[in-house]
TORDREN-261818 format. One line per field, with one value per residue: residue number from 1; residue in one letter; x, y, z of N, C-alpha, C, CB in turn. Coordinates in Angstrom, 2 decimals, always signed. Each point is the difference from the previous one (the first is absolute). Glycine has a CB too. Layout:
BEGIN
seq: [NUM; ...]
type: [a; ...]
n.u: [X; ...]
n.v: [Y; ...]
n.w: [Z; ...]
ca.u: [X; ...]
ca.v: [Y; ...]
ca.w: [Z; ...]
c.u: [X; ...]
c.v: [Y; ...]
c.w: [Z; ...]
cb.u: [X; ...]
cb.v: [Y; ...]
cb.w: [Z; ...]
This chain:
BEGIN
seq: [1; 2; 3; 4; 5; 6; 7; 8; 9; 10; 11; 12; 13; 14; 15; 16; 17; 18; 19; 20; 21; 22; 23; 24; 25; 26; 27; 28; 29; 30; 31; 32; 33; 34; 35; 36; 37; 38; 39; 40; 41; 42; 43; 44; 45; 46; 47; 48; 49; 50; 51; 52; 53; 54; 55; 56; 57; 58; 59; 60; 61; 62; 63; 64; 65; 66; 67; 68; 69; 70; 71; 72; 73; 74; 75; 76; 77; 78; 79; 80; 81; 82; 83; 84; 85; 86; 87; 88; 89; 90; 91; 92; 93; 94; 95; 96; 97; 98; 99; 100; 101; 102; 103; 104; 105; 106; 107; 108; 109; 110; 111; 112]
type: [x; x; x; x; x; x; x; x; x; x; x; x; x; x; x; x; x; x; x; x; x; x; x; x; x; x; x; x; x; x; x; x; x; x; x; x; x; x; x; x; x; x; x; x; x; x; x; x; x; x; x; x; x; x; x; x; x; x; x; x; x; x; x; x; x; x; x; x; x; x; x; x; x; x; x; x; x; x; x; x; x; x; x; x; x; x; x; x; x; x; x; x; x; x; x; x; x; x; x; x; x; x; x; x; x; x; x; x; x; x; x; x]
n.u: [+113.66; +1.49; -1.62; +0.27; +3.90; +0.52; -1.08; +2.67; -2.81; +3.07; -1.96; +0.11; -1.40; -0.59; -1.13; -2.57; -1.56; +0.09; -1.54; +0.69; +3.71; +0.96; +1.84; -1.42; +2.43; -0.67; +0.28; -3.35; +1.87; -0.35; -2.78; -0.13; +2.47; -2.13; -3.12; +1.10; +1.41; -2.61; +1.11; +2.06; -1.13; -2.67; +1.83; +0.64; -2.65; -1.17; +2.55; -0.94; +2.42; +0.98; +2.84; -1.81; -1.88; +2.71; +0.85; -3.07; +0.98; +2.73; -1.30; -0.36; +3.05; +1.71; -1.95; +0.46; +2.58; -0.34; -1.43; +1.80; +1.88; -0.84; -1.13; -3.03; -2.02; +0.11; -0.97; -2.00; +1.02; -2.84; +2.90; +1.14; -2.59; -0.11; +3.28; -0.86; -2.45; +1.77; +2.85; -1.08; -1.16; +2.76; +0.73; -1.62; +1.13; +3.10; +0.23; -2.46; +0.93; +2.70; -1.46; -0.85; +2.10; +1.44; -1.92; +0.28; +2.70; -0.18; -0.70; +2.46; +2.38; -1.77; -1.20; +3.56]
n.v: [+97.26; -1.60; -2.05; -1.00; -0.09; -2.10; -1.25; +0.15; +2.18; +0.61; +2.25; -0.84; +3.34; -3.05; -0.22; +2.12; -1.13; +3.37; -0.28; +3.47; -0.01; -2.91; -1.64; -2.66; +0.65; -2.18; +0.29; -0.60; -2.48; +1.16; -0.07; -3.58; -0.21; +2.81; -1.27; -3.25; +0.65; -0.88; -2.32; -1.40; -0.74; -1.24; -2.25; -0.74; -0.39; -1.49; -1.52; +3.22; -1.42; -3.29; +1.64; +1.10; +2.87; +1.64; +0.23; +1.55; +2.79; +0.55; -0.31; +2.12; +0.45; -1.23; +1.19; +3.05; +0.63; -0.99; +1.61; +1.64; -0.85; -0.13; +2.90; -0.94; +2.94; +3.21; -2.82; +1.14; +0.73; -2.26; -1.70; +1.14; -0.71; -2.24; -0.44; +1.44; -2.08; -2.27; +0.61; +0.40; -2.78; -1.02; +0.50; -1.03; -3.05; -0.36; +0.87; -2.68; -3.36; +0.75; +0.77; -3.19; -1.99; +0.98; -0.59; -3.25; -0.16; +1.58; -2.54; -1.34; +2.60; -0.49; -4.26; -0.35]
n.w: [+96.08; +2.50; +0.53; -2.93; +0.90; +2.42; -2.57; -2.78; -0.95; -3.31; +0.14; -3.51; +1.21; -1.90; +2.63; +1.53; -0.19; -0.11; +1.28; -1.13; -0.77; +1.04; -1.57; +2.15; +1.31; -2.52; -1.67; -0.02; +1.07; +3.70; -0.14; -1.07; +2.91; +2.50; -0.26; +0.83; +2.28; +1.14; -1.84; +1.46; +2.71; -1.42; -1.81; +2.07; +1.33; -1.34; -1.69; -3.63; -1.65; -0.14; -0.42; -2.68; +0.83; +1.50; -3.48; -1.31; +0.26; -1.34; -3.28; -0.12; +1.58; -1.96; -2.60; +0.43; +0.69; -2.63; -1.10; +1.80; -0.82; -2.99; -0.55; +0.19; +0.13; +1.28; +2.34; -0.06; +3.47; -0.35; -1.02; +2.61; +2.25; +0.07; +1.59; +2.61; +0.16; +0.08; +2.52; +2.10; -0.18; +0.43; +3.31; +2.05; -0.98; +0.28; +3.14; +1.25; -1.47; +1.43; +3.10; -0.68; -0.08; +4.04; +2.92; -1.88; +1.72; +2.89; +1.21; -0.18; +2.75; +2.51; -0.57; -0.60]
ca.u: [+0.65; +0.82; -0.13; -0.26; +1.03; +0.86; -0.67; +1.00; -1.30; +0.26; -1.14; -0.28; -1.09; -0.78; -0.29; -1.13; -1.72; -0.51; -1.64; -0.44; +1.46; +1.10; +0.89; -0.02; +1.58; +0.33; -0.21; -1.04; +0.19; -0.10; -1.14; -0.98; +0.23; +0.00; -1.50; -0.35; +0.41; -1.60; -0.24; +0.91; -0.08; -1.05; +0.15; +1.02; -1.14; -1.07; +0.77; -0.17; +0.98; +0.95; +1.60; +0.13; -0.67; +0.71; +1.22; -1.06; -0.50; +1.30; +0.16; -0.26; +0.92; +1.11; -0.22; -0.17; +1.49; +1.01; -0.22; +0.34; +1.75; +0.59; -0.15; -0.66; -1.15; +0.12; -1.16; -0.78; +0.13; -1.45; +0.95; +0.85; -0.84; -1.12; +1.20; +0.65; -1.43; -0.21; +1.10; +0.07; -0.71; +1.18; +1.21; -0.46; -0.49; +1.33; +0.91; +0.06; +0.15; +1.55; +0.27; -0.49; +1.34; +0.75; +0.16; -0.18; +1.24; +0.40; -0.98; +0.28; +1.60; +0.52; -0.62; +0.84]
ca.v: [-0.60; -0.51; -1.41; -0.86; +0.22; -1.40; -1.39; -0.22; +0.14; +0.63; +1.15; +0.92; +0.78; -1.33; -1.56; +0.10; +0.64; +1.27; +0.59; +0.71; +1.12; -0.28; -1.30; -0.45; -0.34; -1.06; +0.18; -0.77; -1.42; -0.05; +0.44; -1.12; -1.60; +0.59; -0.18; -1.59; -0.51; -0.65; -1.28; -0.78; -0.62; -1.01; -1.17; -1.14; -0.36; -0.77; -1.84; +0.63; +0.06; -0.47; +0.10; +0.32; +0.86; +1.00; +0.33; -0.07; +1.47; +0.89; +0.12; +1.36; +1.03; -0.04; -0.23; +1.21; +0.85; -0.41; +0.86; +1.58; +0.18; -0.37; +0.80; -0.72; +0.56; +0.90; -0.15; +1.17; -0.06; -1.17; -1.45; +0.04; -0.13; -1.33; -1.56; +0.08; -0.55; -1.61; -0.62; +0.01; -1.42; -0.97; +0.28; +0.05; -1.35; -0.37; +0.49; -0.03; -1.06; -0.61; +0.18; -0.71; -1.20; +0.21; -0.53; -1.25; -0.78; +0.77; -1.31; -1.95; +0.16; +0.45; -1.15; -1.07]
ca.w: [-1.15; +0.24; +0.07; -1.25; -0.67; +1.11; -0.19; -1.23; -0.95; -0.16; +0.01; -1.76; +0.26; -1.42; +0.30; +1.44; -0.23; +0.73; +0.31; -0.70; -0.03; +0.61; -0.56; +0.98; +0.36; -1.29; -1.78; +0.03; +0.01; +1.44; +0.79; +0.02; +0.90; +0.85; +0.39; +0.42; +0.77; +0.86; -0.97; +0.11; +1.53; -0.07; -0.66; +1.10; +0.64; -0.21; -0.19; -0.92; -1.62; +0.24; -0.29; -1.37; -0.67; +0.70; -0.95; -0.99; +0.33; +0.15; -1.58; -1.10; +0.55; -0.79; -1.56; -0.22; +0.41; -1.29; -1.63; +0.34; -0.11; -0.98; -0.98; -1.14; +0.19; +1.47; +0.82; +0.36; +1.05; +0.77; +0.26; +0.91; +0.68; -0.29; -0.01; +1.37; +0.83; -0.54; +0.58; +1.66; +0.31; -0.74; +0.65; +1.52; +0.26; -0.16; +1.06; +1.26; -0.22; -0.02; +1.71; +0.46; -0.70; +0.30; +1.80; -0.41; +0.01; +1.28; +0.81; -0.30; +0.39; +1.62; +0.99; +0.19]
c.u: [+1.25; -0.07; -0.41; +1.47; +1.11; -0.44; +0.42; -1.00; +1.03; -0.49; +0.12; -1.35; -1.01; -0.52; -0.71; -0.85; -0.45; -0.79; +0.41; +1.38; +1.22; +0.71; +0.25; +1.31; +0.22; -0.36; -0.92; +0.12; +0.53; -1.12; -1.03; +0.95; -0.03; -1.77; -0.50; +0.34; -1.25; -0.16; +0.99; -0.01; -1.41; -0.23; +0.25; -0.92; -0.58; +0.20; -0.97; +1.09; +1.11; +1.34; -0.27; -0.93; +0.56; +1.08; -0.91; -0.18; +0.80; +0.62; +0.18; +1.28; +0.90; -0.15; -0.17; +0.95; +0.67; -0.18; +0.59; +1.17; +0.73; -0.33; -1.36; -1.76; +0.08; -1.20; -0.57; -0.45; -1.73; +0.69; +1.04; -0.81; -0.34; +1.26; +0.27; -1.26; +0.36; +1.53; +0.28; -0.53; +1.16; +1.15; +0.09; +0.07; +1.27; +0.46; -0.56; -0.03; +1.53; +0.21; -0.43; +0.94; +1.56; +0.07; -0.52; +1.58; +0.89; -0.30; +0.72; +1.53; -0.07; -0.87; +1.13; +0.93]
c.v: [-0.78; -1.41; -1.29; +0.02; -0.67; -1.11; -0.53; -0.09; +1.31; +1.61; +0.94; +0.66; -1.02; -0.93; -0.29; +0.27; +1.33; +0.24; +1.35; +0.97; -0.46; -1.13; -0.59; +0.04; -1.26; +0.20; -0.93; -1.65; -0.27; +0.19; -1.38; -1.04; +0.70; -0.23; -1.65; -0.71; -0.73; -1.24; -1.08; -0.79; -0.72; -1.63; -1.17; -0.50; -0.77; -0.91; +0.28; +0.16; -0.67; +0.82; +0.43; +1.40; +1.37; +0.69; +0.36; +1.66; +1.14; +0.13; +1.39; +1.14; +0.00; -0.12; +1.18; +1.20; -0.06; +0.66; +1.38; +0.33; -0.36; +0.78; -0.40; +0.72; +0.81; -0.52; +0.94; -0.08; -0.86; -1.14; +0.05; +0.08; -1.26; -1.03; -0.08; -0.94; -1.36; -0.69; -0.68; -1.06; -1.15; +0.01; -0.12; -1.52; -0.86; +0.47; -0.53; -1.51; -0.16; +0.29; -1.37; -1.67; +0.43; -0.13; -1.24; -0.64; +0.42; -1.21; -1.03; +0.52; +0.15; -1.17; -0.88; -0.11]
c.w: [+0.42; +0.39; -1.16; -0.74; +0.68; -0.45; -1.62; -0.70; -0.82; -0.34; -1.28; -0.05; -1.27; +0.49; +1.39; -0.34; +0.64; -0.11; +0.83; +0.63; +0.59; -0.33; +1.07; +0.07; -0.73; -1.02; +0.31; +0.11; +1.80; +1.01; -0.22; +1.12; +1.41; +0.48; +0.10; +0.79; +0.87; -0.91; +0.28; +1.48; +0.11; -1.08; +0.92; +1.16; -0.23; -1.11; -1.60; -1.56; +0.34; -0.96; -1.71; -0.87; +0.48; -1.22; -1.29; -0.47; -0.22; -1.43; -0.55; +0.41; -1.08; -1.93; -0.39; -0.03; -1.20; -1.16; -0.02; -0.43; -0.95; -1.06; -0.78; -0.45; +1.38; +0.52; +0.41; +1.56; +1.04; -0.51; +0.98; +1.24; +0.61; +0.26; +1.28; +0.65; +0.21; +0.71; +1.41; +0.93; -0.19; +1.49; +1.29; +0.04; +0.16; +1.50; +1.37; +0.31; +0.31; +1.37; +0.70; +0.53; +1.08; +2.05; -0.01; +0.61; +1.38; +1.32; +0.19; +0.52; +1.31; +0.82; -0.19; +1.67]
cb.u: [-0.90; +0.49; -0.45; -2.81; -0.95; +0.06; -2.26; +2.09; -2.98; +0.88; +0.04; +1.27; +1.37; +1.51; +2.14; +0.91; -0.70; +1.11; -1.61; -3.02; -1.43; -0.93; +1.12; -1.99; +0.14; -0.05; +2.23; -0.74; +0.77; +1.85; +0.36; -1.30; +1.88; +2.45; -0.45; -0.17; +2.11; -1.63; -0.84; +1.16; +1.53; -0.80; +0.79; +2.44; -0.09; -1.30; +0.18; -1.30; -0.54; -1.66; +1.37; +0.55; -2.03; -0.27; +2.14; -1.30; -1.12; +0.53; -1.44; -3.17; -0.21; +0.87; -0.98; -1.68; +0.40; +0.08; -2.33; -1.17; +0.00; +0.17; +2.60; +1.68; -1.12; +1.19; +0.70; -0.83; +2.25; -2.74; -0.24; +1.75; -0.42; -2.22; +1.42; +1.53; -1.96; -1.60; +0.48; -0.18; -2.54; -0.25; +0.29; -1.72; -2.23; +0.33; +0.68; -1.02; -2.07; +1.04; -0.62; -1.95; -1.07; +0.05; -0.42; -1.94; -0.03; -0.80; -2.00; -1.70; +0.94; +0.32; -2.73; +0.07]
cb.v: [+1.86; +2.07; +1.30; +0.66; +2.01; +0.98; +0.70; -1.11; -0.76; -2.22; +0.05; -1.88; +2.96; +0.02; -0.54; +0.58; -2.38; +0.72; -2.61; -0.68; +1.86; +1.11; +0.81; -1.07; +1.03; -1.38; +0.54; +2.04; -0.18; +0.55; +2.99; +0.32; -1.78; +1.58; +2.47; -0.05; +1.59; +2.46; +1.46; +1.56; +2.00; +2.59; +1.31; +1.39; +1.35; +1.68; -2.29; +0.85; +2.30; -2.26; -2.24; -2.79; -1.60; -1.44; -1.78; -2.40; -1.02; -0.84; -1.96; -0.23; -0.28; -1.15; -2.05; -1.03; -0.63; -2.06; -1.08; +0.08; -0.26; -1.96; +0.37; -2.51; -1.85; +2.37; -1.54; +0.17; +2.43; +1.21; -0.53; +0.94; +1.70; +0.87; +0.13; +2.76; +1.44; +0.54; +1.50; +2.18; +0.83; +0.96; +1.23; +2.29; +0.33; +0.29; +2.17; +2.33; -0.12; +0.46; +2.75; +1.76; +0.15; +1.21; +2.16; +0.60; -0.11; +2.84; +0.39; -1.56; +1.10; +3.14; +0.12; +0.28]
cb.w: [-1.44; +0.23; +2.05; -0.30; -0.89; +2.24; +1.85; +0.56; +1.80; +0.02; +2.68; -1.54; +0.99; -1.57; -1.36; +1.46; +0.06; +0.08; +0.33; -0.55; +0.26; +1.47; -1.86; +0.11; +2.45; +1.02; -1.69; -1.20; -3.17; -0.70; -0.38; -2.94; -1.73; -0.86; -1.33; -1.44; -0.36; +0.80; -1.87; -1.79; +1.18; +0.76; -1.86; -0.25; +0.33; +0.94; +3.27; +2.30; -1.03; +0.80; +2.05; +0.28; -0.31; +2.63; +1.03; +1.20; +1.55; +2.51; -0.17; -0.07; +2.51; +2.61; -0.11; +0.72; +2.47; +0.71; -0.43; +1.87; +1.84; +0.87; -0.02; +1.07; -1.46; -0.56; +0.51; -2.55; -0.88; -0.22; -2.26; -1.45; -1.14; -2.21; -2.18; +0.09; -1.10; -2.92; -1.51; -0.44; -0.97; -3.38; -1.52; +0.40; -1.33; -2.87; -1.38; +0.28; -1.52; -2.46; +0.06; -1.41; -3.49; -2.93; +1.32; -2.38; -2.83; -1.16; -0.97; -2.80; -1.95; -0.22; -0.22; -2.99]
């Protein structure tokens, strides 16, 4: 448990998933962006998704947190799941797009 608790998951027993009895070290919206990661890298990889659909994906997530945090309606930890899931694609793709954008320029700075 501890380790889902370095990584800043806040691990609400409400808001995990468990088999059979046990409560993962993340919460369910950590476990979906935790399980797509592969996805996300195979996106980037295979040129499979672009920038906007990347932000497209990270939507429902923040649309969902929000309502949450606002009170407005309680999520349910398979939607929290499914967003995280959909996010983590998004999030992977983005982060590794920007490393990418970033040894790009690294590259064009140290040939001058």
């Amino acid at each position: 448990m501890k380790i889902g608790a370095h990584c800043g998951c806040h691990q609400r027993p409400d808001r995990s998933l468990f088999i059979k009895g046990y409560q993962f070290p993340i919460c369910a919206r950590c476990t979906g962006i935790l399980f797509s990661r592969p996805i996300g890298i195979w996106c980037f990889v295979k040129k499979k998704c672009s920038f906007w659909l990347s932000l497209l994906l990270v939507l429902p997530m923040a649309i969902d947190g929000t309502i949450q945090l606002a009170d407005i309606y309680k999520s349910t930890n398979r939607r929290r799941f499914v967003t995280g899931f959909l996010a983590g694609i998004g999030m992977t793709y983005i982060e590794l797009k920007a490393l990418e954008l970033m040894a790009e320029r690294l590259i064009k700075l140290f040939k001058r």
